[in-house]
C-alpha positions in Angstrom: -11.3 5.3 -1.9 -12.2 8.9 -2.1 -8.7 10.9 -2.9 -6.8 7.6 -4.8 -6.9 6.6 -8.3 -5.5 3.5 -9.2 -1.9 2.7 -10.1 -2.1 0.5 -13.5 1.0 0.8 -15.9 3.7 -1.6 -15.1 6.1 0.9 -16.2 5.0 3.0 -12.9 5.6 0.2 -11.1 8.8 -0.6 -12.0 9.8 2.9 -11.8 8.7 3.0 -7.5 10.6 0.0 -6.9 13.5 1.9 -8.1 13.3 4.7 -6.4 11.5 5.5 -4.2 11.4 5.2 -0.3 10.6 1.9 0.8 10.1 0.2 4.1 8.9 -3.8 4.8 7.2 -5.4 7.6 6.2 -8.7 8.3 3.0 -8.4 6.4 3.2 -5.9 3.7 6.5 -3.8 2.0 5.4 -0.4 1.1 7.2 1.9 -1.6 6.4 5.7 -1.9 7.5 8.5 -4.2 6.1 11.8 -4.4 3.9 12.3 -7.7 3.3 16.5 -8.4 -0.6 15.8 -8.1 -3.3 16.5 -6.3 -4.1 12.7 -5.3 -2.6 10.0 -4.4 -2.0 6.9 -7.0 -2.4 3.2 -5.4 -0.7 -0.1 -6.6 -1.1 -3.6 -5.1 0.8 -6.0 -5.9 0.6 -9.8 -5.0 3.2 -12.9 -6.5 2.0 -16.4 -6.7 4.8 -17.1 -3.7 1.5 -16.2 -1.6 -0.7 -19.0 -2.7 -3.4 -19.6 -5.4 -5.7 -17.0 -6.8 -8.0 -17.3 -4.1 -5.1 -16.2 -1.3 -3.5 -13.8 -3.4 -7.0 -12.0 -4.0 -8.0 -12.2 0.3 -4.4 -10.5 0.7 -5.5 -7.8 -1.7 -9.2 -7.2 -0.1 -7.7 -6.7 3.4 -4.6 -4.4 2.0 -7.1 -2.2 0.1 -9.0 -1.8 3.2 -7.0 -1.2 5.5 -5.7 1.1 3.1 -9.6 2.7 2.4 -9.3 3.2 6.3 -5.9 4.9 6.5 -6.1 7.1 3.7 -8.1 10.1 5.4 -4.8 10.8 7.7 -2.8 10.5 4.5 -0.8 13.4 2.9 -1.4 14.1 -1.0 0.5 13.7 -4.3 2.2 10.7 -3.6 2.5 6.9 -5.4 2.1 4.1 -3.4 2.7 0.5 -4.0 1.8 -2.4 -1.5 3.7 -5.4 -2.0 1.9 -8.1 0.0 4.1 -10.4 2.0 3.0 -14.0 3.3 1.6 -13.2 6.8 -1.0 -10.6 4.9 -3.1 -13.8 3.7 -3.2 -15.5 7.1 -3.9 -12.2 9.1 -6.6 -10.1 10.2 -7.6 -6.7 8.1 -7.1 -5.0 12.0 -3.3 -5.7 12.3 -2.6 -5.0 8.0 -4.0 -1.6 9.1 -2.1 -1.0 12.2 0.8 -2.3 10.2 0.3 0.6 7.1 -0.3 3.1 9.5 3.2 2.2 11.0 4.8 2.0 7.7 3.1 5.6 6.8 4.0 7.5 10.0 7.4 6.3 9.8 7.9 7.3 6.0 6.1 10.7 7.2 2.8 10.2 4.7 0.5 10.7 7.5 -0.7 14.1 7.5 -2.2 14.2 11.2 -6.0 14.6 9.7 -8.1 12.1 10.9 
């Protein structure tokens, strides 16, 4: 991921599922917040209602590429957390990316670059 850096503290974390913007689909929930930098900060976040390890890390794999694939058309200097949902382990990386591109038009984070 070329203009993201990694979202690690859980105190950040917390702090996006407060306030920010948020919007859910069937296969991922996405919150946003805008950041005053220059990139964007990325968050993925899986809970053990998903499955075992081995689920929970497929649904993250297919989230941060769909994610790696979208982020070109993205606008800068905002936080991000993915929150997969169920559906994300059992589906294809193709329709978790047509889903976040949804999620980011509609929560106007796509930039029109592409």
């Amino acid at each position: 991921m070329r203009f993201t850096v990694s979202l690690c503290e859980n105190y950040m974390f917390q702090s996006l599922y407060r306030k920010a913007k948020s919007m859910v689909t069937p296969l991922v929930a996405v919150y946003i917040r805008r950041n005053r930098l220059g990139t964007n900060r990325l968050g993925i976040t899986t809970s053990k209602k998903i499955g075992g390890a081995v689920q929970r890390n497929r649904a993250r794999r297919i989230i941060k590429e769909a994610y790696r694939l979208t982020e070109p058309g993205l606008a800068k200097g905002y936080d991000i957390v993915i929150v997969a949902r169920k559906k994300a382990v059992y589906s294809k990386m193709w329709d978790v990316k047509k889903s976040l591109e949804r999620v980011f038009s509609d929560l106007a984070l796509l930039s029109g670059k592409r």
